[in-house]
TORROBA-776993 format. One record per residue: residue in three letters; x, y negated, z of N, C-alpha, C in turn. Coordinates in steps of 0.001 Angstrom, whole numbers, padded with zeros to 6 digits, always signed. Atoms other than C-alpha are relative to their C-alpha. Example, Ala and Ser with C-alpha at 12.3 -4.5 7.8 and 13.67 -1.06 7.14 Angstrom:
<fikes>
ALA+000890+001190+000000+012300+004500+007800+000900-001200+000000/SER-000820+001190-000060+013670+001060+007140-000770-001090+000730/
</fikes>
This chain:
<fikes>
UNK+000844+001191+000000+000000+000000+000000+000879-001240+000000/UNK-000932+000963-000147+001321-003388-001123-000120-000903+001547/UNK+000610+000983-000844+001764-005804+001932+000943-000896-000651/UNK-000335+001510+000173+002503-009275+002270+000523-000612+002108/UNK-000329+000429-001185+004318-010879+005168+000179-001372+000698/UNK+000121+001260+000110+004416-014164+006681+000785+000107+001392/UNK-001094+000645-000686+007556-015120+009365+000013-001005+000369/UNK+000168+001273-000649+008015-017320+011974+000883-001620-000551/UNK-000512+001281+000853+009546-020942+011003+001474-000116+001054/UNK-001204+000188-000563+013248-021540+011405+000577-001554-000590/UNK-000569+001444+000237+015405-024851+011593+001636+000175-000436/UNK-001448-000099+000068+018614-025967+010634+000101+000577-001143/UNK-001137-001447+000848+021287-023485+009095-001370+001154-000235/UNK+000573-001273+000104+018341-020946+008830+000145+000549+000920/UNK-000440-001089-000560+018981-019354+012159-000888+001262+000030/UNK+001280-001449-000050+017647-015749+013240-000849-000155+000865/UNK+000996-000243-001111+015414-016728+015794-000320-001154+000632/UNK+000746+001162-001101+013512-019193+017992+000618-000409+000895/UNK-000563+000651-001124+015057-021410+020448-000934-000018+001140/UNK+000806-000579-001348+014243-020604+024134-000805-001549+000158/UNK+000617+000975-000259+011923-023414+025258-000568-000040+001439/UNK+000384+000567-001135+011036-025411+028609+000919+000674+000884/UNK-000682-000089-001322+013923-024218+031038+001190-001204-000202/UNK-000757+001177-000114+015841-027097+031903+001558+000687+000625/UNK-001214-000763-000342+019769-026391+032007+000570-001223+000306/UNK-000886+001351-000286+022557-028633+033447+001666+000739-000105/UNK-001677-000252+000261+026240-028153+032213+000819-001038+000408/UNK-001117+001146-000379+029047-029702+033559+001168+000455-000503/UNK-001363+000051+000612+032208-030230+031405+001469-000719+000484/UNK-000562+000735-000633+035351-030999+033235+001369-000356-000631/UNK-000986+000848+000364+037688-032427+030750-000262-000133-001459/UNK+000148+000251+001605+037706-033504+026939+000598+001083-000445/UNK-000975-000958+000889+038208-031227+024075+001369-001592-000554/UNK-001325+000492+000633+040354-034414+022673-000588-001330+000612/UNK+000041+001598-001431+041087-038265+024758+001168-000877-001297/UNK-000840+000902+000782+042757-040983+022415-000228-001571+000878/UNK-000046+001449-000591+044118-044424+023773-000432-001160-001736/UNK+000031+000924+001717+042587-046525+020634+000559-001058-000013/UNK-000604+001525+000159+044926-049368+020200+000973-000041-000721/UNK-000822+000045+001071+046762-050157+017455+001916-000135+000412/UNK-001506-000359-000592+050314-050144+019414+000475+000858+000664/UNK+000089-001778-000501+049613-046565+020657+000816+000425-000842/UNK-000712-000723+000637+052706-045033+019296+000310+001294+000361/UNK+000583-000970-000512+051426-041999+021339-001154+000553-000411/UNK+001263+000011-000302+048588-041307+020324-000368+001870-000022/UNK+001047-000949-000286+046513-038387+021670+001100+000552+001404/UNK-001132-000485-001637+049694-037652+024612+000008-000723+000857/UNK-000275+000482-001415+049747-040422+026846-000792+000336+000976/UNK+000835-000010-001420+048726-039917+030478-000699-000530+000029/UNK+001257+001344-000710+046414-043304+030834+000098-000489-001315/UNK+000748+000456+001070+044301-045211+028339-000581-001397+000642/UNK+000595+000827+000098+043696-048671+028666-001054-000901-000571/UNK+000513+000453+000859+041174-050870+028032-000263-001364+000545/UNK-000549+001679+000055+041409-055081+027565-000634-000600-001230/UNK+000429+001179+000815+040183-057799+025471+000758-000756-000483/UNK-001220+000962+000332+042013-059839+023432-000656-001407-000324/UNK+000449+001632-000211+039639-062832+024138+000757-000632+000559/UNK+001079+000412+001048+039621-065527+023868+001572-000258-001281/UNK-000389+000131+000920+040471-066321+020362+000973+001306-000664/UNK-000987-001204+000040+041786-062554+019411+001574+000057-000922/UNK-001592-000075+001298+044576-063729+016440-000725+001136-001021/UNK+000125-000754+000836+042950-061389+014171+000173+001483+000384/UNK+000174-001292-000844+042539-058693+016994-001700+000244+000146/UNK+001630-000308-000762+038877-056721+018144+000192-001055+001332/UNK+000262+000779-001363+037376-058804+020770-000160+001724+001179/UNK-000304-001481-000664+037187-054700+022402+001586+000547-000326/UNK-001465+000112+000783+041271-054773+021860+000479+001756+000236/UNK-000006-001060-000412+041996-051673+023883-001172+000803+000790/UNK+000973-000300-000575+039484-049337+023832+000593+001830+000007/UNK-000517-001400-000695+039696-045212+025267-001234+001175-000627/UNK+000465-000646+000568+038144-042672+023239-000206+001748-000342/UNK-000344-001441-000373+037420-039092+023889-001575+000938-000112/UNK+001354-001121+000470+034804-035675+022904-000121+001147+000967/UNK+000790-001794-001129+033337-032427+025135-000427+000495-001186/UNK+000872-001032+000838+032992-029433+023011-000749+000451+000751/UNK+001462-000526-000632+029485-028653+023748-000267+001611+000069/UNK-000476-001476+000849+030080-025217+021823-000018+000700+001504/UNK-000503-000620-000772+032469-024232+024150-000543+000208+001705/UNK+000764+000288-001191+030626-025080+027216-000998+001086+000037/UNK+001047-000565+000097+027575-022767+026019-001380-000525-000028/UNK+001308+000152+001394+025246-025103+024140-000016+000165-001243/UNK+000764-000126+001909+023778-023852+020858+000389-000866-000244/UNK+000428+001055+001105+024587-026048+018150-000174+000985-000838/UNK+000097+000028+001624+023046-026185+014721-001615+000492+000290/UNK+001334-000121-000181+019370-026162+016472-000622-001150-001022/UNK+000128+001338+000190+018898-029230+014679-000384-001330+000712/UNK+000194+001005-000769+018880-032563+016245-001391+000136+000561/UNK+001266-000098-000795+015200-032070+017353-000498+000906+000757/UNK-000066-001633-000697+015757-028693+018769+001154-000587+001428/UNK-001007+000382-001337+017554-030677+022001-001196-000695+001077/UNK+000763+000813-000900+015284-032286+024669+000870-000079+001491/UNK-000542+000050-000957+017751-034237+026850-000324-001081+001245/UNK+000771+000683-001357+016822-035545+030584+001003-000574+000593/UNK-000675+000708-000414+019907-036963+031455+001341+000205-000005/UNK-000907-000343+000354+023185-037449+031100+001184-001137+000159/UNK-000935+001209-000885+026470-038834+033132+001373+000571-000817/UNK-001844-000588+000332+030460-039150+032066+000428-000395+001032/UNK-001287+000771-000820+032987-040007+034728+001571-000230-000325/UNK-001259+000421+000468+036432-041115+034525+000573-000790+001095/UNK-000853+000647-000640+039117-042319+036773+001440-000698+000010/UNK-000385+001093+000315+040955-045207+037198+001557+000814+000586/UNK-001232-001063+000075+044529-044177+036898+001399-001215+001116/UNK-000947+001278-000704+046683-048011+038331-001142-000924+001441/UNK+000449+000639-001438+045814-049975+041884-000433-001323-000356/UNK+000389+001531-000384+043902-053164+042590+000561-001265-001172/UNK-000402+000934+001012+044465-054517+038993-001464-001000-000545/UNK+001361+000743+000327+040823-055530+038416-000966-000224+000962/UNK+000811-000125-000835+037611-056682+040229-001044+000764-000511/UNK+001118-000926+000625+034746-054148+040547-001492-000952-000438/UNK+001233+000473+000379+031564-055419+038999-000905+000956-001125/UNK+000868-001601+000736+028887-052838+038086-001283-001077-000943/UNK+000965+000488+000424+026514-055592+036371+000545-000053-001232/UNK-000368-000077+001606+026010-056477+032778+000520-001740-000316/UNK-000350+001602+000472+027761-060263+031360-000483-000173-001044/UNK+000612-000057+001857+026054-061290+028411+001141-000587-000639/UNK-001055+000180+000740+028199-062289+025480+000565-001561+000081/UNK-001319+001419+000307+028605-066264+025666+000536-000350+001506/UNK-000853+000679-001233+030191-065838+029311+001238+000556-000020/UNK-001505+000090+000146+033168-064773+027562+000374-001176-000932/UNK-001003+001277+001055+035778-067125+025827+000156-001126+000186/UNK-000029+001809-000559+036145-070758+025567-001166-000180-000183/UNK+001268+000605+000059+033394-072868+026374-000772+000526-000093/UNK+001405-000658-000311+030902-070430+027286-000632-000397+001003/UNK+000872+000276-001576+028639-070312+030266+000826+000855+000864/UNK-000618-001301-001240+030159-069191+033690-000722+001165+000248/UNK+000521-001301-000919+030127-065868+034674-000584-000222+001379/UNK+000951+000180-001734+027400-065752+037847+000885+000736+000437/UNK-000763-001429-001426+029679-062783+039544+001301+000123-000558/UNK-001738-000449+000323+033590-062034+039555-000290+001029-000739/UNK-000808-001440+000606+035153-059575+037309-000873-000022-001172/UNK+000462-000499+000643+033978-057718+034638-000637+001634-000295/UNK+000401-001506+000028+031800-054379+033640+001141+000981-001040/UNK-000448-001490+000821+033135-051047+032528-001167+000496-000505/UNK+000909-000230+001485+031224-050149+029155-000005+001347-000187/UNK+000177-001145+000398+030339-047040+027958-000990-000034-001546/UNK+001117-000274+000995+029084-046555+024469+000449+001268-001095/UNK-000862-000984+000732+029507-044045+021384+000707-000089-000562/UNK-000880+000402+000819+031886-043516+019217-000321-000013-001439/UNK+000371-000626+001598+031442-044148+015381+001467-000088-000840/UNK-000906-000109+000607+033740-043363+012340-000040-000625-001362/UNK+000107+000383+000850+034872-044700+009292+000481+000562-001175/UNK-001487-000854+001269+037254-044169+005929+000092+001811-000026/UNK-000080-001535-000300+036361-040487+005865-000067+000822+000886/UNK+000235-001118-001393+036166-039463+009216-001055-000093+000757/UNK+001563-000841-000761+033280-037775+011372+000403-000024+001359/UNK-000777-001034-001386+033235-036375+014611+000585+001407+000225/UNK-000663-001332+000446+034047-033391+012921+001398+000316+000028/UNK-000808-000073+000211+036794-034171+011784+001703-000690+000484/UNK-000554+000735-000797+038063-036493+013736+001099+000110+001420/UNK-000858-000433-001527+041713-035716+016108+000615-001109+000688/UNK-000425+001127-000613+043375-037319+018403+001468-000444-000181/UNK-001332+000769+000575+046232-037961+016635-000110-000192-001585/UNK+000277+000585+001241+044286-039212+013499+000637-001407-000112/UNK-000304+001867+000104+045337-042619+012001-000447-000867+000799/UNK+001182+000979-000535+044171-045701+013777-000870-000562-000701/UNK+001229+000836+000674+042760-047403+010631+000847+000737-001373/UNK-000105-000009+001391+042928-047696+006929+001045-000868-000431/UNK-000958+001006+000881+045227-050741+006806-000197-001204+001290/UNK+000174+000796-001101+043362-053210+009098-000372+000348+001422/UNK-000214-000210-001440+043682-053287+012584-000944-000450+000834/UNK+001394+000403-000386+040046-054495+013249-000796+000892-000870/UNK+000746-000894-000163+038858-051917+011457+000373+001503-000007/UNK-000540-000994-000151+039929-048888+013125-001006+001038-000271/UNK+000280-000402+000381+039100-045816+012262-001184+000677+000853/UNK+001464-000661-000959+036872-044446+015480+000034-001530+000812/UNK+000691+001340-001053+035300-047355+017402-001102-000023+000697/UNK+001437+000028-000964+032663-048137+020282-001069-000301-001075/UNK+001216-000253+000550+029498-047545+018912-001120-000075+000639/UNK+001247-000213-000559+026446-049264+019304-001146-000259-000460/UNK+000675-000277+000758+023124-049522+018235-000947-001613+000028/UNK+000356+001415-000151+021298-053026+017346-002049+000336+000479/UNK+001078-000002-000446+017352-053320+018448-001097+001094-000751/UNK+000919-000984+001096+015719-051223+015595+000892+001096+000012/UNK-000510-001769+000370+018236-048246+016118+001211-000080-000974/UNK-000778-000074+001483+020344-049176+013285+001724-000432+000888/UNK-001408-000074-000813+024102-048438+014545+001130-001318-000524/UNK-000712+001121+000348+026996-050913+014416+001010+000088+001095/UNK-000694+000224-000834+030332-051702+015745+000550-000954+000999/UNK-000126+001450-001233+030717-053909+018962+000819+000272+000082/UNK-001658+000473-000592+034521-054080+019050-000200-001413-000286/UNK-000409+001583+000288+033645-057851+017968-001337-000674+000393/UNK+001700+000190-000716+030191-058218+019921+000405-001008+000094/UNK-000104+001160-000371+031567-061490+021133+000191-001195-000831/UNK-000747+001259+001007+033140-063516+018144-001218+000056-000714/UNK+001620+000035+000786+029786-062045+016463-001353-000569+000506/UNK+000837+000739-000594+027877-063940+018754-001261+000921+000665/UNK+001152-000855-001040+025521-060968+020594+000408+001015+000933/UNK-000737-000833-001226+025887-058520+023445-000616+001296-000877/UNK-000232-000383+000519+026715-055390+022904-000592+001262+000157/UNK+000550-000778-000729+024767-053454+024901+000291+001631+000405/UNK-000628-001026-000419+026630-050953+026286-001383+001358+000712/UNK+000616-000876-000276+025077-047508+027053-000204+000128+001292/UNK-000113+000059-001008+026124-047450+030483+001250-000842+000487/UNK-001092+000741-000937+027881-049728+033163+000886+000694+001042/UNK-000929-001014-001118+030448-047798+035325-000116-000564+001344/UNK-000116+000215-001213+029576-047681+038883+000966+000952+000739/UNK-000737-000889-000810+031897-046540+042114-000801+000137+001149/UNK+000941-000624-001563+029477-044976+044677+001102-000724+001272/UNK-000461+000271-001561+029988-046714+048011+000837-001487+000193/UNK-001274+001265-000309+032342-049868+046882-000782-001077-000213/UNK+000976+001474-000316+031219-053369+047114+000694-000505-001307/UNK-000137+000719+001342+030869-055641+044408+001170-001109+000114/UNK-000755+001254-000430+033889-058081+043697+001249+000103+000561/UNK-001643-000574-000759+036759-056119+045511+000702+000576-001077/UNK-001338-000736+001021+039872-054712+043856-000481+001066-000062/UNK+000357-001575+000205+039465-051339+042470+001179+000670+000408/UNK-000955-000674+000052+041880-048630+044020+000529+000873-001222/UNK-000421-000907+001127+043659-046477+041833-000530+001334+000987/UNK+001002-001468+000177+041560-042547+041842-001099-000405+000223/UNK+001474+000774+000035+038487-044537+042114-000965+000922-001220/UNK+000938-000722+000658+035904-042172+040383-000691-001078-000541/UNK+001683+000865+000275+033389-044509+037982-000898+001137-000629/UNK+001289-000725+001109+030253-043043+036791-000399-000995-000831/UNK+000544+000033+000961+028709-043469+033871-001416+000090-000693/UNK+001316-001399-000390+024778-042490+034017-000337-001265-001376/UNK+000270+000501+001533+023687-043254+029875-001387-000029-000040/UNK+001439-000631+000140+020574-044461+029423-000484+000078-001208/UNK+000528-000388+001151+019026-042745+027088-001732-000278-000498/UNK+001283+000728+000957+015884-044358+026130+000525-001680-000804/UNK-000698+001430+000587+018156-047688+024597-000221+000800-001718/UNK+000700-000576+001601+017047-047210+020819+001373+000492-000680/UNK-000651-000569+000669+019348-044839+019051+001041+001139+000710/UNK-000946-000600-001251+020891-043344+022183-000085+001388-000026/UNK+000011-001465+000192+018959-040174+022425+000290+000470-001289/UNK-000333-000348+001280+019047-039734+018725+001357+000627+000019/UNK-001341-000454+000207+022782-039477+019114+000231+000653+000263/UNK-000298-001019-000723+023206-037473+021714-000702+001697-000484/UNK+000169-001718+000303+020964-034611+020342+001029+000244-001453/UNK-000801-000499+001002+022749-034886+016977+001519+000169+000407/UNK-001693-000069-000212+026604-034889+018730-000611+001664+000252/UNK+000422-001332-000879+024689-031418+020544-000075+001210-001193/UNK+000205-000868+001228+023569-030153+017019+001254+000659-000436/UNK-001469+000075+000563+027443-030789+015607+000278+001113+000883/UNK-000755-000489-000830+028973-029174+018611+000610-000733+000258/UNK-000993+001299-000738+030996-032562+019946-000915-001116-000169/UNK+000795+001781-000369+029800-035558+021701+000943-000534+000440/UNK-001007+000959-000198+032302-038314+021571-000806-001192+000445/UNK+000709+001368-000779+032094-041541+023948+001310-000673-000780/UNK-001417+000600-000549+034485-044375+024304-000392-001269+001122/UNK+000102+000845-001027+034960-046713+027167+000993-001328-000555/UNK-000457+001229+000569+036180-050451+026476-000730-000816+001158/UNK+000319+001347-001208+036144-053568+028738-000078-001477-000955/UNK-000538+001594+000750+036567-057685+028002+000201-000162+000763/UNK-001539+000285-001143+039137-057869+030550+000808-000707-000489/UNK-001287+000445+000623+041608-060527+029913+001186+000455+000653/UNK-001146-000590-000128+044657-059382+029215+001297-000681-000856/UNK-001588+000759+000834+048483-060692+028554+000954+001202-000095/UNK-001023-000965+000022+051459-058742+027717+000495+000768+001124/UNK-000336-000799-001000+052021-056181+029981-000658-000477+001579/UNK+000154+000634-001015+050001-057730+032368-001672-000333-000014/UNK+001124+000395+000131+046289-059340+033298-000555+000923+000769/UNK+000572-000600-000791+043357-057567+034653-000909+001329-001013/UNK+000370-000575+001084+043144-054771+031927-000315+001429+001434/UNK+000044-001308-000768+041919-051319+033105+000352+001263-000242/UNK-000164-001354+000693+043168-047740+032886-000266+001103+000788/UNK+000575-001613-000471+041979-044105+033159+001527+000827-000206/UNK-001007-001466-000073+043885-041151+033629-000801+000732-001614/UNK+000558-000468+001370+043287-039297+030131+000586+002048+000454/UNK+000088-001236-000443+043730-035180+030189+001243+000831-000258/UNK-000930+000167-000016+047121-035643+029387+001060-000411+000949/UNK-000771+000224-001355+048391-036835+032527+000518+000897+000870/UNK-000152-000875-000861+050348-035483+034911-000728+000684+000849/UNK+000521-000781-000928+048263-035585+037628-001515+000901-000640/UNK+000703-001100+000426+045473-033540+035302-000006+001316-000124/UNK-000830-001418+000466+047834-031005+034264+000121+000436+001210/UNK-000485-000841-001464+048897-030507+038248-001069+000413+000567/UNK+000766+000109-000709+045630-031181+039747-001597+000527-000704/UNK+001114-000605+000769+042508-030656+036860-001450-000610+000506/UNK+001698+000218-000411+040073-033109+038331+000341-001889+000206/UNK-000402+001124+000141+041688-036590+036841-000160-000231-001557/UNK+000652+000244+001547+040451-036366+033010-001991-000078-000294/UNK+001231-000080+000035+037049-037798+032175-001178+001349-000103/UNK+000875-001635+000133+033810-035170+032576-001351-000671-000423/UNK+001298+000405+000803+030536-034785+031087-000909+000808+000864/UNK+001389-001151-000815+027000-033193+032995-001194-001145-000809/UNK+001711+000145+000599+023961-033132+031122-000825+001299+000641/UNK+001409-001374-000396+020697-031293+031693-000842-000415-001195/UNK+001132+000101+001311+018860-030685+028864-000827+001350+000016/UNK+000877-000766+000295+016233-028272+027458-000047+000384-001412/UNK+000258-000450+001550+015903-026070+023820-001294-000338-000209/UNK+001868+000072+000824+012441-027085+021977-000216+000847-000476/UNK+000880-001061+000771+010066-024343+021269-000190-000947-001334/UNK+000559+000412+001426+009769-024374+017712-001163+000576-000150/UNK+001283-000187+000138+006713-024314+016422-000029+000650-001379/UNK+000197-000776+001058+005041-021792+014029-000561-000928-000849/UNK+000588+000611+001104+003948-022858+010675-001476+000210-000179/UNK+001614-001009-000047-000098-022934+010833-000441+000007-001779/UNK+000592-000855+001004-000823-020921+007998-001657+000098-000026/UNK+001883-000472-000381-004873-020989+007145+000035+000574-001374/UNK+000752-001282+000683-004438-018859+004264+001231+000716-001156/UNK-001473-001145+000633-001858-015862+003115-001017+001447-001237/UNK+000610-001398+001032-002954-013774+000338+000308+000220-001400/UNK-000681-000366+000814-002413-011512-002608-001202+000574-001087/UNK+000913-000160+000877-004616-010945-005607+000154+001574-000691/UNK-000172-001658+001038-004877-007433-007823+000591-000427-001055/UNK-001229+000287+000772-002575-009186-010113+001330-000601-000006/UNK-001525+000713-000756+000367-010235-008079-000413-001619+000410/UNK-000327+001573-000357-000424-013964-007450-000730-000040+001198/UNK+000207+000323-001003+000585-014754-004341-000499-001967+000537/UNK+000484+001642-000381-001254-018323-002628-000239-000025+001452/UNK-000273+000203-001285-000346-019586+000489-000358-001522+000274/UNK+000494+000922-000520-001392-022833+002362+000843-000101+001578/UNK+000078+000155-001229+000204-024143+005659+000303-001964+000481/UNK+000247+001703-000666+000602-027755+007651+001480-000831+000371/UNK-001391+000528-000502+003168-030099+007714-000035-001001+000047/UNK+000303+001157-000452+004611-033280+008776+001052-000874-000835/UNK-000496+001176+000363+006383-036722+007545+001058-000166+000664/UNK-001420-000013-000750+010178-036705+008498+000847+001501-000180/UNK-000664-001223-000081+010746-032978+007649+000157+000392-001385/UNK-000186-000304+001461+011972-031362+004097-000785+001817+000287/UNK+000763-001329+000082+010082-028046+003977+000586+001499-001002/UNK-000622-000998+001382+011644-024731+002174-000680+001419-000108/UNK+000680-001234-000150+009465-021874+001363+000678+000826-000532/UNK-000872-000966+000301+011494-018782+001219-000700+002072-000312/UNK+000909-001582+000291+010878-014755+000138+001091+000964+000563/UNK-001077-000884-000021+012795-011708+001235-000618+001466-000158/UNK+000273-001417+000714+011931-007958+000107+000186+000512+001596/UNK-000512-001105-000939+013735-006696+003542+000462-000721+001240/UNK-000627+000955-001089+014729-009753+006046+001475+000083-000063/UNK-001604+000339-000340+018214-009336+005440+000735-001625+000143/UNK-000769+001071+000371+020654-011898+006067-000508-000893-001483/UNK-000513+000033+001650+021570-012154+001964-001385-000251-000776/UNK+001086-000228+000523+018295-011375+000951-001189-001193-000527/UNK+000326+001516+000426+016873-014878+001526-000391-000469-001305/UNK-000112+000836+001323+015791-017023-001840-000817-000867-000003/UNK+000538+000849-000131+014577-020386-002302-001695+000509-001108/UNK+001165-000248+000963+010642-020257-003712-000176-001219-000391/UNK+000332+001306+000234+009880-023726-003460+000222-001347+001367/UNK-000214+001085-000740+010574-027296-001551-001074-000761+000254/UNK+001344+001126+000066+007918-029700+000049+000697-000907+000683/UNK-000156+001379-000756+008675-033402+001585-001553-000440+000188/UNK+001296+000338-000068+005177-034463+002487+000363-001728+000627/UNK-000188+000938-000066+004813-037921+002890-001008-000795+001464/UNK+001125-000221-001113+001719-037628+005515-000688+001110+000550/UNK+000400-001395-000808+000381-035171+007926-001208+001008-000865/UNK+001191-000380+000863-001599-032669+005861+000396+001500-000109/UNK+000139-001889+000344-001991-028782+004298+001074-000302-001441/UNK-000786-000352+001268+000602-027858+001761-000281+001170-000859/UNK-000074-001264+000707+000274-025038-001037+001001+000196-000287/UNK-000820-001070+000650+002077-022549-002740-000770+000800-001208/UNK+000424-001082+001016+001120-020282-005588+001030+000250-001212/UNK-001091-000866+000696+003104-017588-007390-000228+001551-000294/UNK-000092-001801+000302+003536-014012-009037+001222+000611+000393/UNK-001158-000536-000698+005118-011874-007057-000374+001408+000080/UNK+000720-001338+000140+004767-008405-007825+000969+001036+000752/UNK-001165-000679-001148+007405-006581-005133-000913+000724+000666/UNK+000900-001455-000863+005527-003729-003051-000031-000437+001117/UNK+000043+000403-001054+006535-005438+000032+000645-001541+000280/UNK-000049+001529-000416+007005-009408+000969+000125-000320+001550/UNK+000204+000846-001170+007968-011473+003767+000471-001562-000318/UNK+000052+001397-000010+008025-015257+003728-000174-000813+001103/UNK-000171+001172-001187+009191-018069+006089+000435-000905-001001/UNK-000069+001117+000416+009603-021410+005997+001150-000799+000877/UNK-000827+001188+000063+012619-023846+006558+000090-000866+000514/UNK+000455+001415-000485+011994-027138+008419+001637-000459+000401/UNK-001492+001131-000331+015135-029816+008354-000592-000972-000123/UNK-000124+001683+000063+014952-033494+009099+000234-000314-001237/UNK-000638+000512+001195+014816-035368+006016+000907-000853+000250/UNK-000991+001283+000459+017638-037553+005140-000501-001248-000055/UNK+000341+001374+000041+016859-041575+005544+000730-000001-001570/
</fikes>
């Protein structure tokens, strides 16, 4: 007897199976897969112990107003999150970095935010001493990803303002952009998170091993987006950056211990860390309202789809791996019922369907 089969809906890469759904997990990662000091006079780069970060306000000379900024990834992989669920196959609830301050009583602590014209000349005074510790992502340029991206890649292409990984952040509609020059560009830059030190008062020197946190908030428009797609990849890269003035060898610049340091290598609890808690999304079946096969092979199918997803209706004789073959593609433009119809005269059928994010 011929049948006909109809398979649950997979994302992504095609995987084999459904992502677990509603248990909430929390991983904690306690050092970078890779830590770069980003500054164009890093003639180290991806080995030094400590990573500064400084401003080369005011008036930079044809420097980032983010001059020295500290740049570093957590394989997620390796940790034991899935990737390649696809970015919408992540549902994350929260999510902290830390990092510690590597030199003594060089800066004042201040966990608040400065808006942009209370740096430089002739701005408005800063209401509170010091300055915040930033947290945002990292983006890439001239060919490089987070993929591909090491820590002893180039710094740039040529210019030295536009390096090749930089703080990354996202403007009001989501749409990403680089704040190494938030200030000369005249807006703030809105950092993901402000680095607090549990327990210290606002305005005092910072010791050196001073733990800051990091706690990202992720409802700032483009934030979560990122974070599930670094999760998808397998690497989520930050970087940290200040507007600390800073002089040659000197000023009130700040630095971390990076995972390169001695005391990391001796000790293993002086290179930035990552803890999230997140959750896999039940995927959802494809509602099918009508699978069937005629006394002359033509098969006609019907199911429901949505606006944001590319659709791939597929056939296989036997579920193998290999076996796979494209039948047909849908993009729907609004929520609605899709068809199918085809001759398919095989003794036995099974058919699933595909669902990826479309491409902007």
């Amino acid at each position: 007897m011929d049948k006909i089969y109809i398979v649950l809906l997979m994302t992504g890469a095609f995987l084999s199976g459904l992502a677990v759904g509603g248990e909430s997990i929390t991983v904690e990662i306690l050092e970078p897969a890779a830590d770069r000091w980003m500054y164009s006079a890093n003639s180290t780069p991806g080995s030094r112990g400590q990573a500064s970060t400084f401003s080369a306000l005011p008036g930079g000379g044809g420097d980032n107003d983010r001059f020295g900024q500290f740049i570093f990834s957590f394989d997620t992989v390796a940790a034991g999150i899935p990737a390649g669920r696809g970015a919408d196959g992540y549902e994350i609830t929260s999510l902290e970095v830390t990092a510690r301050i590597a030199q003594n009583n060089l800066f004042l602590y201040d966990p608040t935010v400065d808006k942009w014209f209370t740096y430089g000349a002739g701005g408005s005074p800063d209401e509170d001493a010091g300055r915040p510790l930033e947290l945002h992502g990292t983006g890439f340029r001239n060919g490089f990803s987070a993929m591909n991206f090491a820590e002893n890649s180039a710094y740039s292409g040529g210019s030295p303002v536009m390096r090749n990984a930089y703080a990354l952040g996202f403007d009001e509609g989501g749409l990403p952009r680089d704040v190494s020059d938030n200030v000369s560009d005249g807006y703030d830059g809105v950092s993901w998170a402000v680095g607090e030190i549990p327990g210290m008062t606002p305005r005092a020197r910072v010791p050196i091993d001073s733990v800051v946190r990091f706690q990202i908030d992720l409802n700032l428009p483009g934030v979560r987006e990122y974070v599930a797609r670094g999760l998808n990849e397998g690497a989520l890269w930050f970087t940290l950056s200040s507007l600390h003035p800073a002089l040659q060898q000197a000023g009130e610049f700040v630095s971390y211990y990076t995972k390169e340091s001695p005391e990391h290598q001796l000790f293993g609890d002086s290179a930035p860390t990552m803890e999230i808690e997140y959750a896999m999304v039940e995927e959802e079946e494809p509602v099918f309202t009508t699978f069937e096969r005629d006394g002359s092979g033509v098969v006609s199918l019907t199911f429901e789809g949505q606006p944001g997803f590319v659709y791939e209706l597929q056939v296989s004789g036997d579920m193998s791996p290999e076996s796979w073959e494209e039948v047909d593609t849908f993009t729907p433009s609004a929520p609605g019922m899709m068809g199918w119809e085809g001759v398919r005269t095989e003794p036995r059928l099974f058919f699933r369907i595909c669902r990826t994010p479309a491409m902007p």
